[in-house]
NUNU-979212 format. One line per field, with one value per residue: x, y, z of N, C-alpha, C in turn; residue number from 1. Coordinates in nm, 2 decimals, decimal comma. Layout:
N
n.x	[X ...]
n.y	[Y ...]
n.z	[Z ...]
ca.x	[X ...]
ca.y	[Y ...]
ca.z	[Z ...]
c.x	[X ...]
c.y	[Y ...]
c.z	[Z ...]
seq	[NUM ...]
END
This chain:
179
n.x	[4,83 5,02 5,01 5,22 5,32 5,06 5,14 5,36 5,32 5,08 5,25 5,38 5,26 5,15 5,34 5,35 5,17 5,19 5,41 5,31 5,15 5,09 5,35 5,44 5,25 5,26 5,54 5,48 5,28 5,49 5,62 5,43 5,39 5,68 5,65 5,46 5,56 5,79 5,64 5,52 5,74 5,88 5,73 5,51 5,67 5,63 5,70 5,69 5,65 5,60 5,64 5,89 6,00 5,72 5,81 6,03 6,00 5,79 5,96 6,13 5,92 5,94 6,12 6,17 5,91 5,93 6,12 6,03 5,88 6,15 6,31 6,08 6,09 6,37 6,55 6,73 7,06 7,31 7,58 7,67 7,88 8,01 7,74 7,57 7,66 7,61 7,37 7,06 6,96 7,23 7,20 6,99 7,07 7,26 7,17 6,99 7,18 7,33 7,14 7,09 7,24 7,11 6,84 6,94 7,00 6,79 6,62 6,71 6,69 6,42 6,36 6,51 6,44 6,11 6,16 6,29 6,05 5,82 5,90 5,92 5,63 5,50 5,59 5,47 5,64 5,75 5,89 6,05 6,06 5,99 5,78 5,69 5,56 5,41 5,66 5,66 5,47 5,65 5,88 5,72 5,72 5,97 5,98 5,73 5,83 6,08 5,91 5,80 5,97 6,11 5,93 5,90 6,15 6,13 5,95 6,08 6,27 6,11 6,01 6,28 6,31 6,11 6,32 6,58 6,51 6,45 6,20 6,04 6,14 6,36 6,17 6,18 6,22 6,30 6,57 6,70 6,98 7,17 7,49]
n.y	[5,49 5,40 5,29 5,34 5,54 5,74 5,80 5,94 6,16 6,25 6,34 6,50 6,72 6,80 6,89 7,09 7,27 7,36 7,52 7,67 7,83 7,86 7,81 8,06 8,28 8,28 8,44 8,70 8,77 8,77 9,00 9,20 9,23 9,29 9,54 9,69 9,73 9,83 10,13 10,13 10,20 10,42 10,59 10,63 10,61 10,39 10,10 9,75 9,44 9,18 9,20 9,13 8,92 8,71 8,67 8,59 8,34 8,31 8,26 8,07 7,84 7,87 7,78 7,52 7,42 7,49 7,30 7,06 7,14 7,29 7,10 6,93 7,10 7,12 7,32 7,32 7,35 7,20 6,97 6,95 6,87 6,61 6,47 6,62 6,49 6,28 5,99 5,99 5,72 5,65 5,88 5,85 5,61 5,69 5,87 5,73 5,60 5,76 5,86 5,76 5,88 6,10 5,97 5,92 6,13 6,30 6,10 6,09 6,35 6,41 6,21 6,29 6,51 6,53 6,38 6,61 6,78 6,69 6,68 6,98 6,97 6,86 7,00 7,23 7,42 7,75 8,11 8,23 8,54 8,87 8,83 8,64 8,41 8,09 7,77 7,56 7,50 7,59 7,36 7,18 7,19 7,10 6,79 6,78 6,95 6,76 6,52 6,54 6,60 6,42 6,21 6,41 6,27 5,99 6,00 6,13 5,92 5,71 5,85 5,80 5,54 5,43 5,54 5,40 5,18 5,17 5,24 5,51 5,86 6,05 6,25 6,59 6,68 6,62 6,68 6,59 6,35 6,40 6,40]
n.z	[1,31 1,58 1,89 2,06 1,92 1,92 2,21 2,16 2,05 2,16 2,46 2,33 2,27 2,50 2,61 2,45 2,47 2,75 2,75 2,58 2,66 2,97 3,04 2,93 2,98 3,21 3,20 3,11 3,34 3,54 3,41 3,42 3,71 3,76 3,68 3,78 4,07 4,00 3,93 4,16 4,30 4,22 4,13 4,32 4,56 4,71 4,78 4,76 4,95 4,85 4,57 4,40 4,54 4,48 4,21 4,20 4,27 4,09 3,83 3,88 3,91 3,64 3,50 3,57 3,51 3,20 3,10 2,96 2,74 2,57 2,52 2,33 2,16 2,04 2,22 2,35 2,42 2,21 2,13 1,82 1,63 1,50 1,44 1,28 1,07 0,98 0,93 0,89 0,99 1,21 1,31 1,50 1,61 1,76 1,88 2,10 2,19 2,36 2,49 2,79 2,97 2,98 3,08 3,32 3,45 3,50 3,60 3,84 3,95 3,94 4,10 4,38 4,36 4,39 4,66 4,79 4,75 4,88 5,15 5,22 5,13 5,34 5,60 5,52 5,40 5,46 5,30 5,52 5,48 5,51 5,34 5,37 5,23 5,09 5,02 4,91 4,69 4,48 4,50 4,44 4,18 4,06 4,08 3,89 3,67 3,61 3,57 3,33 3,18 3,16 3,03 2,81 2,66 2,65 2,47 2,25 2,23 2,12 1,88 1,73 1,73 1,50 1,29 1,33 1,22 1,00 0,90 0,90 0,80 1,04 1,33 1,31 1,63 1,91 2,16 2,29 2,44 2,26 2,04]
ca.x	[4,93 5,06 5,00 5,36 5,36 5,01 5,18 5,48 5,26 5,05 5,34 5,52 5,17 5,14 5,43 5,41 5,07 5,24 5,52 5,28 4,99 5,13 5,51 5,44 5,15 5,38 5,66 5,36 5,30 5,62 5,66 5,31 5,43 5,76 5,60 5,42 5,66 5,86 5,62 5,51 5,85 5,93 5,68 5,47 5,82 5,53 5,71 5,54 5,69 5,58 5,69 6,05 6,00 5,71 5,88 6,14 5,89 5,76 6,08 6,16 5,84 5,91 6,23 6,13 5,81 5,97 6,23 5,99 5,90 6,24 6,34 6,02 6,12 6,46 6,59 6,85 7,22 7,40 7,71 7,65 7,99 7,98 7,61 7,49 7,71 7,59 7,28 6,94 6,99 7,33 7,19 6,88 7,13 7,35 7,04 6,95 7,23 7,36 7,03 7,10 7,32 7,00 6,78 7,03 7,04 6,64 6,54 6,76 6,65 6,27 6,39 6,55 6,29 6,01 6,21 6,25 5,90 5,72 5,95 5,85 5,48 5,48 5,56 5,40 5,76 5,76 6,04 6,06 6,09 5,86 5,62 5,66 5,46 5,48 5,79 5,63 5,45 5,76 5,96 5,66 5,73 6,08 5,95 5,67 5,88 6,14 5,84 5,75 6,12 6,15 5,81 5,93 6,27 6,05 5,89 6,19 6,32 5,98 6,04 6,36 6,30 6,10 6,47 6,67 6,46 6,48 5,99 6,01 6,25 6,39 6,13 6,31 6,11 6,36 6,71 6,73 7,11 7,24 7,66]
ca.y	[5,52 5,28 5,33 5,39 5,71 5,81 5,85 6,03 6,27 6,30 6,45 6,63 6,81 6,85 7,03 7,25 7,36 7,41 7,57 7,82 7,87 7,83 7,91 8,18 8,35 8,31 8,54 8,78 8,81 8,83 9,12 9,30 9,25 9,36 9,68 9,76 9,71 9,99 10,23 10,17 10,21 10,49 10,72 10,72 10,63 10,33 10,00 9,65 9,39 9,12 9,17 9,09 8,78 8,64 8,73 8,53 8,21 8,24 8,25 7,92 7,75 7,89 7,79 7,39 7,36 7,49 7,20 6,99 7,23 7,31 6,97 6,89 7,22 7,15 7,44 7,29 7,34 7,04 6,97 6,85 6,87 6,50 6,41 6,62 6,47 6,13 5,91 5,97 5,62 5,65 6,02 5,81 5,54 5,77 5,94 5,64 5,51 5,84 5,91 5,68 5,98 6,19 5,91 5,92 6,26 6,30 6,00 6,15 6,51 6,34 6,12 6,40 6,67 6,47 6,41 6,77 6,91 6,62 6,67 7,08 6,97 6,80 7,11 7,35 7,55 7,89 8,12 8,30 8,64 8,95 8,86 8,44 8,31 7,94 7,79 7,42 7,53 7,60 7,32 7,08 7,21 7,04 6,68 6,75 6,93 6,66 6,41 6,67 6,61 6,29 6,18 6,39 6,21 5,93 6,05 6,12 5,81 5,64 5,89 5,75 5,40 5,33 5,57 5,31 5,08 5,21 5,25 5,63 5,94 6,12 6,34 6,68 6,69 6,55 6,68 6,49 6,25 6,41 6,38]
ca.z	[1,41 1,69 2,06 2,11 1,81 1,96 2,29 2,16 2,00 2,30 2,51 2,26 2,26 2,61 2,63 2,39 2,53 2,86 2,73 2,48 2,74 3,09 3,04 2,85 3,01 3,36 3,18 3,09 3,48 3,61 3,37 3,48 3,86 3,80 3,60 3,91 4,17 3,99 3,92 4,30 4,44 4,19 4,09 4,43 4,67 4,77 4,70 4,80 5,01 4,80 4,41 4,39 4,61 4,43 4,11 4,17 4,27 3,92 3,75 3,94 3,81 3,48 3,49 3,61 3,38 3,06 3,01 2,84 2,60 2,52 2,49 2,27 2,07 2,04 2,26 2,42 2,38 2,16 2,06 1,70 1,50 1,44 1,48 1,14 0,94 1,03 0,84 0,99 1,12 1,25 1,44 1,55 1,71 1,85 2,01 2,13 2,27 2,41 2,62 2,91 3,01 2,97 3,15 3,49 3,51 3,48 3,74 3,96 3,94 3,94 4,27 4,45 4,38 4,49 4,79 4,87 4,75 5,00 5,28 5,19 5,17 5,49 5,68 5,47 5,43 5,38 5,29 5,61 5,43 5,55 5,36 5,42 5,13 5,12 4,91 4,82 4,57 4,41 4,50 4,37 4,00 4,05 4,03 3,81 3,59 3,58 3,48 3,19 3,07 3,18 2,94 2,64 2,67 2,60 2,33 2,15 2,20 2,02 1,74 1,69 1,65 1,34 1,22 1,36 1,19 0,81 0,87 0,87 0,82 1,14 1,32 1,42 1,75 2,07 2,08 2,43 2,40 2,12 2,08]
c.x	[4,93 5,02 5,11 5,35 5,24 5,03 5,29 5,41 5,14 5,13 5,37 5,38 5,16 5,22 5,45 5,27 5,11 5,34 5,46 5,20 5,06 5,22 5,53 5,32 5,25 5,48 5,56 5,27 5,40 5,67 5,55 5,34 5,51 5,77 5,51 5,44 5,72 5,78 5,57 5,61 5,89 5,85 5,60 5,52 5,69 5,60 5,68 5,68 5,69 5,67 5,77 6,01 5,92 5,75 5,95 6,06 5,86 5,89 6,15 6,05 5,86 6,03 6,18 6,04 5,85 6,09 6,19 5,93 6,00 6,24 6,25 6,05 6,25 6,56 6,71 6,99 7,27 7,47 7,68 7,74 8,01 7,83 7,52 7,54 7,68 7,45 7,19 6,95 7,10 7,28 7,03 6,96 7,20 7,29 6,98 7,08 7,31 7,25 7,05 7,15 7,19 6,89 6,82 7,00 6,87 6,60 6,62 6,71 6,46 6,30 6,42 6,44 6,18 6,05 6,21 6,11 5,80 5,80 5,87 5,71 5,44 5,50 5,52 5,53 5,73 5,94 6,10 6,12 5,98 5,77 5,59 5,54 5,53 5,53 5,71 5,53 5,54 5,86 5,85 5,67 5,85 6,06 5,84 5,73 6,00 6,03 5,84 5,88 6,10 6,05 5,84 6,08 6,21 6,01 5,98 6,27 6,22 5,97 6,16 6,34 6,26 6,24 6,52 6,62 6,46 6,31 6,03 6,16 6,24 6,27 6,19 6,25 6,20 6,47 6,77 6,89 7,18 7,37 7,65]
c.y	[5,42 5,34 5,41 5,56 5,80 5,86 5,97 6,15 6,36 6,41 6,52 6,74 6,88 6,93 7,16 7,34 7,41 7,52 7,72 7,91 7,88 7,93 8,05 8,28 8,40 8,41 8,66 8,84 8,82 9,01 9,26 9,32 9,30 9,52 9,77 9,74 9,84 10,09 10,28 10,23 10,39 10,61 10,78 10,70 10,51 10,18 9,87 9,58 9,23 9,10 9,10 8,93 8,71 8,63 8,58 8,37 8,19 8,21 8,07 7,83 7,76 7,78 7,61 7,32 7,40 7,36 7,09 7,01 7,25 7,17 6,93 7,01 7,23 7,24 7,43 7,25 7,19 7,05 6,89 6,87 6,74 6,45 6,46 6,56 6,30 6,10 5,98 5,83 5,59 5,77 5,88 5,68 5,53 5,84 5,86 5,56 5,63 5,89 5,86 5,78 6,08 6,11 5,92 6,05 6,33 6,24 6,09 6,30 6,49 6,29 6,22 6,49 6,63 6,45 6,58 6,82 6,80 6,64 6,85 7,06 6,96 6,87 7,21 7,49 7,69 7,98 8,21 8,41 8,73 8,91 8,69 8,38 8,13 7,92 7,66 7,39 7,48 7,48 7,17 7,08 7,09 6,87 6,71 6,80 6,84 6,52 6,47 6,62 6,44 6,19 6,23 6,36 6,07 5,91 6,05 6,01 5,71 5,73 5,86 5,59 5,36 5,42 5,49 5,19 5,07 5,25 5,45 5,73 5,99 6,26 6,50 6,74 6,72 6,60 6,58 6,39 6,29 6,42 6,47]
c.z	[1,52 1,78 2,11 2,03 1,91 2,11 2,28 2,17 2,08 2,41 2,50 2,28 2,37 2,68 2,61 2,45 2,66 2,88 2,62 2,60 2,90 3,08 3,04 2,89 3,21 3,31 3,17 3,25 3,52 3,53 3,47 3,65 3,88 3,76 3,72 4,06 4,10 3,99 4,08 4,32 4,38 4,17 4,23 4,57 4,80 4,71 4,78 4,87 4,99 4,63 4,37 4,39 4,52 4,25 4,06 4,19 4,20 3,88 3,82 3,92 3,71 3,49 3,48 3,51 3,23 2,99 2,91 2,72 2,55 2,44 2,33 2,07 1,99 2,11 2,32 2,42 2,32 2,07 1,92 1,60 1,46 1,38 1,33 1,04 0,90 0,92 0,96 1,08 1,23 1,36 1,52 1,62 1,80 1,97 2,12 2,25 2,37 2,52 2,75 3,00 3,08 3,03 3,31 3,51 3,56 3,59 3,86 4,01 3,98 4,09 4,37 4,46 4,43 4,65 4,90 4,84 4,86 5,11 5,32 5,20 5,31 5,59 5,67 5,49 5,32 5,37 5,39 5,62 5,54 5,54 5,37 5,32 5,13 4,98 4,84 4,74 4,45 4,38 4,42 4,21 3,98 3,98 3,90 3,67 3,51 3,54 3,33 3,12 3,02 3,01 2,79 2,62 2,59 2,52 2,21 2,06 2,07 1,92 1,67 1,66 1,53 1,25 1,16 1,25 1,02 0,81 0,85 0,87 0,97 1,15 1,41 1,53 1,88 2,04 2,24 2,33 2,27 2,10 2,01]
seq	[1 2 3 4 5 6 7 8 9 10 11 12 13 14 15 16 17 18 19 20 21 22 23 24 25 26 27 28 29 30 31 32 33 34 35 36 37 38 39 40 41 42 43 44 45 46 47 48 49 50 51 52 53 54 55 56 57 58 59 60 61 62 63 64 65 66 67 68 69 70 71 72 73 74 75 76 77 78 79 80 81 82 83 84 85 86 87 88 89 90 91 92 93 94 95 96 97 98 99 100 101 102 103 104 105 106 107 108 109 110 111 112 113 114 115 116 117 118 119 120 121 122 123 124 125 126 127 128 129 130 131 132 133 134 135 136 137 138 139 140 141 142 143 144 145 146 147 148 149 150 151 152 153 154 155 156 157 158 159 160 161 162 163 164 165 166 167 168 169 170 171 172 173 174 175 176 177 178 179]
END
């Protein structure tokens, strides 16, 4: 294996461990919190001042750290009424030359989010609720989960090349740029 494949294959992994173990252990809490938040509020008319809110904080990291799972999983919406009917190398250069799309939208989402979650660090903002838990936690997933994308975007792309090249078949990993 090359440097280049042993990185792809690096990412694509680190995703999906993120996205089995992480992702998925966060939905698995938000459930348990929001299971006792109701039975507080409902069976002993005791309900917390907490749940809801940090509820919704997970769901906003889930939400941020799962895109490079999807992505790595395929999960993500694509228009493909031309694109299956196409050659492996013809979808592998269409992938390729369509991502730039899926490159801009990423740096920028990466550039930006870092911008807000350090300006957020730097004052230690909270969300100046009751119960005021701090927000830049939350707003730090933004950048890191736009690197997460950004990297298996990357990935995809280096599974597409030996395509393009006629060295290996298409692996069905990245759906990142797909027409």
């Amino acid at each position: 294996m090359t440097l280049l494949k042993h990185f792809s294959v690096f990412i694509t992994r680190l995703n999906d461990r993120l996205g089995v173990w992480l992702i998925g252990y966060l939905v698995l809490l938000m459930f348990v919190i929001l299971l006792y938040e109701i039975t507080a509020r409902y069976l002993f008319s005791a309900p917390t001042t907490w749940a809801t809110e940090f509820t919704q904080l997970m769901f906003g990291a889930y939400v941020m750290l799962s895109g490079g799972y999807l992505l790595a999983n395929k999960g993500h919406v694509n228009v493909d009424l031309f694109y299956n009917r196409l050659t492996p190398r013809a979808q592998a250069l269409t992938h390729i030359l369509t991502s730039f799309l899926f490159f801009a939208f990423i740096s920028v989402l990466l550039m930006e989010g870092w911008t807000m979650a350090s300006n957020s660090i730097d004052m230690l903002e909270t969300s100046s609720s009751a119960w005021n838990p701090p927000v830049w936690p939350l707003k730090l997933t933004i950048p890191v989960g736009a690197a997460l994308i950004l990297l298996q975007g990357v990935a995809g792309i280096l599974d597409q090349l030996p395509v393009l090249v006629g060295a290996e078949p298409a692996a069905d990993r990245s759906g990142e740029g797909d027409a």
